[in-house]
VEXMI-668993 format. One line per field, with one value per atom (N, C-alpha, C): residue number from 1; atom name; z, y negated, x. Coordinates in steps of 0.02 Angstrom, whole numbers. Layout:
% residues N
k = c(NUM, ...)
a = c(CA, ...)
up = c(Z, ...)
north = c(Y, ...)
east = c(X, ...)
% end
This chain:
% residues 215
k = c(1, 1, 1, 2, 2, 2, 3, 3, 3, 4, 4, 4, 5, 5, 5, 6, 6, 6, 7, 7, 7, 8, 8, 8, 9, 9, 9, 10, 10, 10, 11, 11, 11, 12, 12, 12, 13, 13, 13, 14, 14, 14, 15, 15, 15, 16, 16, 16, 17, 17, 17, 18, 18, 18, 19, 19, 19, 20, 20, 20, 21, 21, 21, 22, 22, 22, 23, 23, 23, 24, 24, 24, 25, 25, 25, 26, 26, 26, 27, 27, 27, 28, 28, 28, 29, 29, 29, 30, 30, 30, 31, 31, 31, 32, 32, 32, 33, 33, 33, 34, 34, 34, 35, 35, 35, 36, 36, 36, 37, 37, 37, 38, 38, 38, 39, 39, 39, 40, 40, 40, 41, 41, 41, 42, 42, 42, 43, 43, 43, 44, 44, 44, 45, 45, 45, 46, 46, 46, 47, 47, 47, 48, 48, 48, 49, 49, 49, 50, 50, 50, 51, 51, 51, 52, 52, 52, 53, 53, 53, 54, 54, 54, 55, 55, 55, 56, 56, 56, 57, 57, 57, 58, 58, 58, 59, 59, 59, 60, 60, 60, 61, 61, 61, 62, 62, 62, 63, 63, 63, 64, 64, 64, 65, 65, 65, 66, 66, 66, 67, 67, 67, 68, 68, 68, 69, 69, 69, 70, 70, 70, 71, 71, 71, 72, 72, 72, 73, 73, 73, 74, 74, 74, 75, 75, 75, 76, 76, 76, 77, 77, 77, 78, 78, 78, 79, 79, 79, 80, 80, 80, 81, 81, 81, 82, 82, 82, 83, 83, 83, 84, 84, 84, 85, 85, 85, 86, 86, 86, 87, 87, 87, 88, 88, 88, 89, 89, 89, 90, 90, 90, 91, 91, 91, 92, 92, 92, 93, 93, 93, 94, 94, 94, 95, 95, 95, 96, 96, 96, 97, 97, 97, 98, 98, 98, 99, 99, 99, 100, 100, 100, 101, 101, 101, 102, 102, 102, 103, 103, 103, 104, 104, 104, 105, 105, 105, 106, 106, 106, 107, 107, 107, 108, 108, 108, 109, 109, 109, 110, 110, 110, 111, 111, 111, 112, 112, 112, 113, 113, 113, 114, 114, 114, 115, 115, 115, 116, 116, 116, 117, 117, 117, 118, 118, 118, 119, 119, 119, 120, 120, 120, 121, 121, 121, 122, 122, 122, 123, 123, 123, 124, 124, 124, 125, 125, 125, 126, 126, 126, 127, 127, 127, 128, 128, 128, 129, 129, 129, 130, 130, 130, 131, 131, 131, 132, 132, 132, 133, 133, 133, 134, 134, 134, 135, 135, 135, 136, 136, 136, 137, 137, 137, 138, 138, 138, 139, 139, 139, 140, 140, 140, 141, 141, 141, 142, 142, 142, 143, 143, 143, 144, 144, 144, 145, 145, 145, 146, 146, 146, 147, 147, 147, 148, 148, 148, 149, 149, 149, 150, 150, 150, 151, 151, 151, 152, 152, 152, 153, 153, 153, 154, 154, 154, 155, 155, 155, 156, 156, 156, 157, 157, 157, 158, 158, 158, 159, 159, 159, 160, 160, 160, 161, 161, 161, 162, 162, 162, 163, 163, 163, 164, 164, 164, 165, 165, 165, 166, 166, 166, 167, 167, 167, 168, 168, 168, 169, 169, 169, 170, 170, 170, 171, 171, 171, 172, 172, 172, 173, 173, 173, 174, 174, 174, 175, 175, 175, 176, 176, 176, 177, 177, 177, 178, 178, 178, 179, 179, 179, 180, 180, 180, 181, 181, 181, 182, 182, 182, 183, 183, 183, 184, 184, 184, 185, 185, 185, 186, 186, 186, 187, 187, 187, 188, 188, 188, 189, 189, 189, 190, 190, 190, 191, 191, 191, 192, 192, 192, 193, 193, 193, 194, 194, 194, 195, 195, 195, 196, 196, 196, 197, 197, 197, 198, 198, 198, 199, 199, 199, 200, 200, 200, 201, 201, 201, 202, 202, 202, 203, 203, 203, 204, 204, 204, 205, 205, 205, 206, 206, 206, 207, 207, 207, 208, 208, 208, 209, 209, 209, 210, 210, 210, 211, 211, 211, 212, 212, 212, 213, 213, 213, 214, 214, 214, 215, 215, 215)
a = c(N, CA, C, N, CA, C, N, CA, C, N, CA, C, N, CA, C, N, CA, C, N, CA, C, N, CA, C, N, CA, C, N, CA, C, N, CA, C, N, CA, C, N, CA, C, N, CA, C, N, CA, C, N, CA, C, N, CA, C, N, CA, C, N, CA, C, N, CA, C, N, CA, C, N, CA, C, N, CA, C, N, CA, C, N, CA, C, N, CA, C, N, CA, C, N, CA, C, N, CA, C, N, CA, C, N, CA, C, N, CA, C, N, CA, C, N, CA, C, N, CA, C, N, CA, C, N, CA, C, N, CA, C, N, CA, C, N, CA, C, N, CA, C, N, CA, C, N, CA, C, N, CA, C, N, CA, C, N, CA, C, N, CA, C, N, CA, C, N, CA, C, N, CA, C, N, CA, C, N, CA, C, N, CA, C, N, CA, C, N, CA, C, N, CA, C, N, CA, C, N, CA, C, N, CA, C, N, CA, C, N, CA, C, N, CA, C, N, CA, C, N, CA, C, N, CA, C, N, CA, C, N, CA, C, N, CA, C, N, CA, C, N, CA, C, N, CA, C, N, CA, C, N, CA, C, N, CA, C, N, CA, C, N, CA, C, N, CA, C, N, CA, C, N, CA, C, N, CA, C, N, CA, C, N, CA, C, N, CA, C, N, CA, C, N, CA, C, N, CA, C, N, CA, C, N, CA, C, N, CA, C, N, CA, C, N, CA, C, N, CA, C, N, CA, C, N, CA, C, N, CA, C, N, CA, C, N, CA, C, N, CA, C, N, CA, C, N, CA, C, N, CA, C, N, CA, C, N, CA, C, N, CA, C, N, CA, C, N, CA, C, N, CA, C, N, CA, C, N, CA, C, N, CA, C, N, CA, C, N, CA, C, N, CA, C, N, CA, C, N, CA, C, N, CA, C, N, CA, C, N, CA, C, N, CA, C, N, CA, C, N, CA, C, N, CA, C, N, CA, C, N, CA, C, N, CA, C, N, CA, C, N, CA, C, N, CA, C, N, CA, C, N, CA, C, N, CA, C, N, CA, C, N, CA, C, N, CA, C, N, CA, C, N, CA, C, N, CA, C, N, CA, C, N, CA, C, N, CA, C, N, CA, C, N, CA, C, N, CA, C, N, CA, C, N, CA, C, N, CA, C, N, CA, C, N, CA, C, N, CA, C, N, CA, C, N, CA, C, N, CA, C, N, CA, C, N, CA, C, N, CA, C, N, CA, C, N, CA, C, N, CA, C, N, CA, C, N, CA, C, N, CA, C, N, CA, C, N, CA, C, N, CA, C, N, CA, C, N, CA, C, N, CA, C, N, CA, C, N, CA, C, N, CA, C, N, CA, C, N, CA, C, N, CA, C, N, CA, C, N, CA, C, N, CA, C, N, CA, C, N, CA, C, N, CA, C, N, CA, C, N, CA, C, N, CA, C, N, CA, C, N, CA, C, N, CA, C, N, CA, C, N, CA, C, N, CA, C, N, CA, C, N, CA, C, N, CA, C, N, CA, C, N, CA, C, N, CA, C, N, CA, C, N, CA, C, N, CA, C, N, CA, C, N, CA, C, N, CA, C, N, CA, C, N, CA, C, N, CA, C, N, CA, C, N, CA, C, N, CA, C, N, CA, C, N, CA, C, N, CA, C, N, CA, C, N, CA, C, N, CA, C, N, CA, C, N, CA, C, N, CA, C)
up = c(-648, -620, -552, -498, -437, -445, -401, -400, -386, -351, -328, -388, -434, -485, -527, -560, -620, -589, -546, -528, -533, -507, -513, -611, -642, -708, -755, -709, -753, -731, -660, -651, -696, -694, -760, -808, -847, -883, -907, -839, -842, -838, -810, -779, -861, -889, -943, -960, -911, -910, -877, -922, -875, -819, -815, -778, -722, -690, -659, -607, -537, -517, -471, -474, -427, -365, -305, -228, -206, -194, -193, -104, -98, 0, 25, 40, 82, 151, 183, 255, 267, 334, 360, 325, 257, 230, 260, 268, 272, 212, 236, 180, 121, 130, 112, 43, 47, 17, -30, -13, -53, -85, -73, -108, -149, -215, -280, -308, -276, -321, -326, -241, -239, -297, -311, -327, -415, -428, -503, -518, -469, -479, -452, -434, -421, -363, -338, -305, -252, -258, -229, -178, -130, -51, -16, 0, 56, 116, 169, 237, 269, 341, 365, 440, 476, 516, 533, 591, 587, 597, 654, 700, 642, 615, 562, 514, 471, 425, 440, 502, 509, 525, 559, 564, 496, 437, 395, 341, 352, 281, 308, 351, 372, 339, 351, 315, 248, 237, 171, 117, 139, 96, 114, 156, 159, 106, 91, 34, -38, -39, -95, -95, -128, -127, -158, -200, -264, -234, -175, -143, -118, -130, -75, -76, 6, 47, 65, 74, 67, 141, 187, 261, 212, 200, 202, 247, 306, 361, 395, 454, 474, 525, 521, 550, 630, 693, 753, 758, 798, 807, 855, 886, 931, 874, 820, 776, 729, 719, 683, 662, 709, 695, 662, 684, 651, 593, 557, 509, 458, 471, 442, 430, 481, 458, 423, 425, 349, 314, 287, 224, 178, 124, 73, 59, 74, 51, 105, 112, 185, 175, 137, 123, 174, 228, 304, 317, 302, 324, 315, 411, 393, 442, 489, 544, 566, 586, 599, 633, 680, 741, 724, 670, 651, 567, 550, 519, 545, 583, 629, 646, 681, 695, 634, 607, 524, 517, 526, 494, 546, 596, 675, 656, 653, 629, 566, 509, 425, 461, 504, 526, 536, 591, 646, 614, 589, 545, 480, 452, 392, 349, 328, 301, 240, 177, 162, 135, 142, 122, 83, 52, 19, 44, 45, 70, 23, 54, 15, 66, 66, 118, 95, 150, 145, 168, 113, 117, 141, 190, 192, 131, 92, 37, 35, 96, 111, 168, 220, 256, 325, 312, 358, 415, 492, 538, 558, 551, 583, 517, 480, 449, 446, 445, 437, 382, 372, 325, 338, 312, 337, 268, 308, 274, 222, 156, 86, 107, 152, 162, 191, 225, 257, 237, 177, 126, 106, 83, 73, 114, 175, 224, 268, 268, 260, 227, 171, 116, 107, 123, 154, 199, 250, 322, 307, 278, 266, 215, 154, 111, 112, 122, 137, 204, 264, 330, 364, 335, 356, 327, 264, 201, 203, 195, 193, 119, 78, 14, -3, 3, -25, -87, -123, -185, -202, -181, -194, -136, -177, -129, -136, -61, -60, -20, -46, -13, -39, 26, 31, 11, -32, -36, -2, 2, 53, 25, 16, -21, -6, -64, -74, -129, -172, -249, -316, -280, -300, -315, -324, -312, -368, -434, -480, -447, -428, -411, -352, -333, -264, -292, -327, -370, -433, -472, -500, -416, -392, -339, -333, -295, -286, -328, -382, -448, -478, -456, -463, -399, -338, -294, -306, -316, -322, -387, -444, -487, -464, -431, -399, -354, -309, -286, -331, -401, -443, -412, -393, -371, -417, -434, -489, -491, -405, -395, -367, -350, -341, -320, -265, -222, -229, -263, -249, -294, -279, -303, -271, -279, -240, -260, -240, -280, -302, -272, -293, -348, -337, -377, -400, -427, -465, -541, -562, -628, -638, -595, -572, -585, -537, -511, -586, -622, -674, -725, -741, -772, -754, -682, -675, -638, -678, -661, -625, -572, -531, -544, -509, -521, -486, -420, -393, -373, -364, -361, -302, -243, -186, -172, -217, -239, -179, -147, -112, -118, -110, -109, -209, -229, -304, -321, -294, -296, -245, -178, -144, -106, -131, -105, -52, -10, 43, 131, 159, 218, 260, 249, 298, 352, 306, 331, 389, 439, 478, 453, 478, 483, 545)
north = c(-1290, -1223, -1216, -1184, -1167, -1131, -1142, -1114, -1042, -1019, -951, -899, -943, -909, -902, -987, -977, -911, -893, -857, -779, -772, -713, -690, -738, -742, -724, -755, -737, -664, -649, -575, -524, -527, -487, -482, -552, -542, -503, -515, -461, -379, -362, -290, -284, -304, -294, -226, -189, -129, -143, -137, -133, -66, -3, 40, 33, -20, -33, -86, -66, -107, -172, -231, -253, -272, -268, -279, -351, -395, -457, -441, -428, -424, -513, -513, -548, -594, -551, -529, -610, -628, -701, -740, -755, -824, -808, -896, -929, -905, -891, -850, -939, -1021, -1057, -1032, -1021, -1008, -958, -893, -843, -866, -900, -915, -907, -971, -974, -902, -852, -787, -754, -762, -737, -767, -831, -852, -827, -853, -812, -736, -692, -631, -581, -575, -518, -493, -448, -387, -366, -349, -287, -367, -353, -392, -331, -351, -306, -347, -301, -338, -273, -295, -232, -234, -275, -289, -285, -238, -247, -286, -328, -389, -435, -466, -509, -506, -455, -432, -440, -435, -424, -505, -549, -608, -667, -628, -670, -641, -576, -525, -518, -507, -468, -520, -569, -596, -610, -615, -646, -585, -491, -435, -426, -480, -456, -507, -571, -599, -586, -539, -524, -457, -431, -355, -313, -332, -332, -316, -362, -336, -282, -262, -192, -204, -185, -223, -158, -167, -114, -110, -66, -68, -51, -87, -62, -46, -91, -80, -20, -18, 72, 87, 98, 95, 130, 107, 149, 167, 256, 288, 233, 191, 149, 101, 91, 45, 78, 155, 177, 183, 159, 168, 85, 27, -34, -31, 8, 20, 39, 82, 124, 97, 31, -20, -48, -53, -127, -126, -56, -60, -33, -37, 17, 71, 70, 110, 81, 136, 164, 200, 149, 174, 203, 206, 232, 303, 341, 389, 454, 450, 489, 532, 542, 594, 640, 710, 751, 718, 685, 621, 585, 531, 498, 535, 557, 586, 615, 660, 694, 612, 568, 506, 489, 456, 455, 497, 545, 612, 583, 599, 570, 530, 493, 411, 401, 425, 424, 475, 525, 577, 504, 496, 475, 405, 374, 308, 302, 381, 399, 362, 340, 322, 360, 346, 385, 318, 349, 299, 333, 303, 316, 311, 361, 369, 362, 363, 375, 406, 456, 469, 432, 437, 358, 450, 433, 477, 443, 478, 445, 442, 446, 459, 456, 393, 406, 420, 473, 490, 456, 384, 343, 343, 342, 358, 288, 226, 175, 154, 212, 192, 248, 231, 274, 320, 371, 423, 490, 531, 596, 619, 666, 705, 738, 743, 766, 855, 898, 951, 997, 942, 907, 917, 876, 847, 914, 951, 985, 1019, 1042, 1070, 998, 929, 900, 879, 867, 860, 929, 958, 1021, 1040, 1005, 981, 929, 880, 829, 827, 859, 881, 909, 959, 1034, 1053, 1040, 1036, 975, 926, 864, 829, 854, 826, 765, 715, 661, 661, 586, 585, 552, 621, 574, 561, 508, 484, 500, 478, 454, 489, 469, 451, 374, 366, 310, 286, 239, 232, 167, 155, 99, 132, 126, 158, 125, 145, 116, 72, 12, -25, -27, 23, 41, 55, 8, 8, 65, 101, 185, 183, 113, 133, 177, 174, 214, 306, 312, 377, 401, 366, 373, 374, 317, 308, 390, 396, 461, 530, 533, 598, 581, 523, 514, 531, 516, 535, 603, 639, 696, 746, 713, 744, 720, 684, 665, 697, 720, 756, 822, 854, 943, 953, 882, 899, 881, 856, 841, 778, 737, 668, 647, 576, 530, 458, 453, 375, 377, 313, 311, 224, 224, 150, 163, 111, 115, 32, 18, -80, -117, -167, -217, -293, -353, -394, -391, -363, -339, -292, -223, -176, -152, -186, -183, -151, -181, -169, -92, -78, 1, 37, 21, 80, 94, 31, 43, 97, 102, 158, 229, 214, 293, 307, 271, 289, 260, 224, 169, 170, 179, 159, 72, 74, 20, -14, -69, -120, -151, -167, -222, -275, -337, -399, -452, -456, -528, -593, -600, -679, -678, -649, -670, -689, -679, -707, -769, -768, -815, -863, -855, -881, -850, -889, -864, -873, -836, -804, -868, -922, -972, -1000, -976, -984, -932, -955, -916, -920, -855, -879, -933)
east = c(-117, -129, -95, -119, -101, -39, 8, 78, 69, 29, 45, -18, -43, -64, -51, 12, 63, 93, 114, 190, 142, 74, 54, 32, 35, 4, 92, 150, 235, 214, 219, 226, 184, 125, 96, 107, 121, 185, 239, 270, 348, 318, 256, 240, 219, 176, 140, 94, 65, 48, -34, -78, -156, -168, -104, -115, -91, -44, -18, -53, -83, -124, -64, -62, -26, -63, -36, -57, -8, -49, -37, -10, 53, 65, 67, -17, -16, -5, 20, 33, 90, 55, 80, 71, 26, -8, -54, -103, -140, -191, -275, -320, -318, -302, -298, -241, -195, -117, -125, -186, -194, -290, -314, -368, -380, -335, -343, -327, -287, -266, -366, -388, -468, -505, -518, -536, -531, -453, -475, -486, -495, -530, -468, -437, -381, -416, -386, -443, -392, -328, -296, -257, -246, -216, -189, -144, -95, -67, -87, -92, -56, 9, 20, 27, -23, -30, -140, -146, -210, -261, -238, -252, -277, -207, -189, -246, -243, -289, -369, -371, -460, -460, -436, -438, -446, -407, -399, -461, -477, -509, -582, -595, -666, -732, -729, -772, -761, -728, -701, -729, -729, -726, -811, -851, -911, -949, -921, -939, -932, -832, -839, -809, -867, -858, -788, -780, -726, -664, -670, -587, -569, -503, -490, -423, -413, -378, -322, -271, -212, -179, -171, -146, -52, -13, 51, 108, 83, 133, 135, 163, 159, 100, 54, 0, 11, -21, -28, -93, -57, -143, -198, -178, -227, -243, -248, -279, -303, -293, -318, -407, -457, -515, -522, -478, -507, -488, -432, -413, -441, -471, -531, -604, -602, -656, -652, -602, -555, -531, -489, -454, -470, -469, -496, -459, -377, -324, -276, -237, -183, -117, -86, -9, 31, 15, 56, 57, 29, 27, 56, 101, 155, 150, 107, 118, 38, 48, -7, -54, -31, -76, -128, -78, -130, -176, -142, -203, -263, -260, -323, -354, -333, -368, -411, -381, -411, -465, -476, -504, -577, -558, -607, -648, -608, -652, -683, -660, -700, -767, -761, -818, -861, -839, -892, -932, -895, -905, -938, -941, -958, -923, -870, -843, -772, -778, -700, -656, -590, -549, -508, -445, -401, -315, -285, -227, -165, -116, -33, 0, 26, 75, 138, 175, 228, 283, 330, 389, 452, 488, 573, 609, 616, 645, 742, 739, 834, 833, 787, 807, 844, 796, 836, 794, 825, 780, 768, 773, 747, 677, 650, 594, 552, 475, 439, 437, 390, 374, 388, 376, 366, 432, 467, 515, 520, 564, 555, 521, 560, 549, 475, 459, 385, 325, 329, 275, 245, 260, 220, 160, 164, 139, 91, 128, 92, 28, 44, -13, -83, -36, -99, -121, -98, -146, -192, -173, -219, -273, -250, -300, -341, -332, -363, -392, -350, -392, -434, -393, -420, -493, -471, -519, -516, -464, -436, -415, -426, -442, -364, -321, -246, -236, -226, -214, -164, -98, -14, 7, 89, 143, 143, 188, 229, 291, 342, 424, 423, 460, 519, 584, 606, 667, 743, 785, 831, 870, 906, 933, 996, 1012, 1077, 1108, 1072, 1068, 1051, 1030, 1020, 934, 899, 827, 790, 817, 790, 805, 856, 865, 798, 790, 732, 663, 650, 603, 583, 643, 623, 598, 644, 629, 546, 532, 453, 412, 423, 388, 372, 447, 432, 389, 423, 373, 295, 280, 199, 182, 201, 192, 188, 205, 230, 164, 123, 61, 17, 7, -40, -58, -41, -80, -76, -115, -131, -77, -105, -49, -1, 37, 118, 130, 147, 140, 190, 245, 310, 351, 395, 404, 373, 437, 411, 464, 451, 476, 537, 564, 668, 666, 655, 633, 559, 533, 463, 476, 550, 563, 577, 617, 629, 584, 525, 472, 441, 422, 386, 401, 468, 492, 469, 465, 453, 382, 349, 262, 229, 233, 229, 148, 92, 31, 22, 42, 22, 111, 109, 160, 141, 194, 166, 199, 201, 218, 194, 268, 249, 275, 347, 381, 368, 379, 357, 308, 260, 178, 191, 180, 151, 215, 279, 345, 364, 417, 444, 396, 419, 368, 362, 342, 359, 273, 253, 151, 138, 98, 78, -7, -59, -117, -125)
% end
């Protein structure tokens, strides 16, 4: 068996939940390195780079339909329309700007996609997301005026060993707008998130090893 499919086949394993979608974070392998995961049927890829992504994905999602492809990085409004060509779902989104972009482009493109707003959750300013106090007035610009199809929340939470505490707040905030999903874990804390509702997981050096592949 292929190494990066034993290791994706332990991880399901350890998650053991069919509600729990995992997102294979692709991002800096070779489409060679992530193949065999295509190949035996997994669906969900996370890419957070746009360039990157359309280089390695665009053909690849016109052969097989099945895939849907995850923007996790922090998206810019000047990539925002290729974005919108290519991903199926858009964990980034944290500011009035690029939403209206978004909004522009699903118009004009006829296209809808699927969102997460990405929350600060520790309030740390060298990372994206839109503010606990925020969110609300957010999510109702985007919902409601935008008509942008937000699913979730989603966080990086700050690593400071506190991630369950961050992890519950998210949970409860995405519960308080009625959303369904919840992007949150990742190969350190995956075990965490699951406890507290976790719809989607974004699994990288545990799946495909350490970052050493370029495309």
């Amino acid at each position: 068996m292929d190494l990066v499919v034993s290791n994706f086949e332990k991880l399901k394993n350890k998650i053991n939940n069919n509600n729990i979608n995992i997102i294979a974070v692709s991002k800096s392998f070779s489409y060679d390195h992530i193949k065999p995961l295509v190949e035996m049927g997994h669906n969900h890829f996370g890419e957070n780079k746009v360039q990157e992504a359309f280089i390695k994905w665009s053909k690849i999602k016109v052969m097989k339909k099945n895939i849907n492809l995850h923007m996790i990085g922090r998206l810019q409004s000047n990539k925002a329309k290729e974005a919108i060509n290519l991903f199926d779902f858009i964990h980034s989104l944290d500011n009035p700007k690029l939403a209206v972009l978004l909004a522009k482009f699903e118009n004009s493109l006829q296209i809808k996609r699927k969102y997460f707003i990405q929350v600060n959750v520790g309030r740390e300013k060298q990372k994206s997301g839109i503010m606990i106090e925020q969110l609300d007035s957010f999510y109702n610009f985007c919902f409601k005026d935008l008509k942008l199809n937000v699913v979730g929340l989603m966080a990086i939470p700050p690593n400071d060993g506190n991630s369950s505490k961050h992890f519950k707040n998210l949970m409860e905030l995405n519960y308080s707008l009625g959303l369904k999903e919840l992007s949150m874990g990742m190969s350190e804390d995956f075990k965490d998130a699951i406890n507290y509702n976790t719809t989607f997981v974004r699994i990288g050096s545990a799946i495909f090893g350490p970052r050493v592949q370029r495309i």
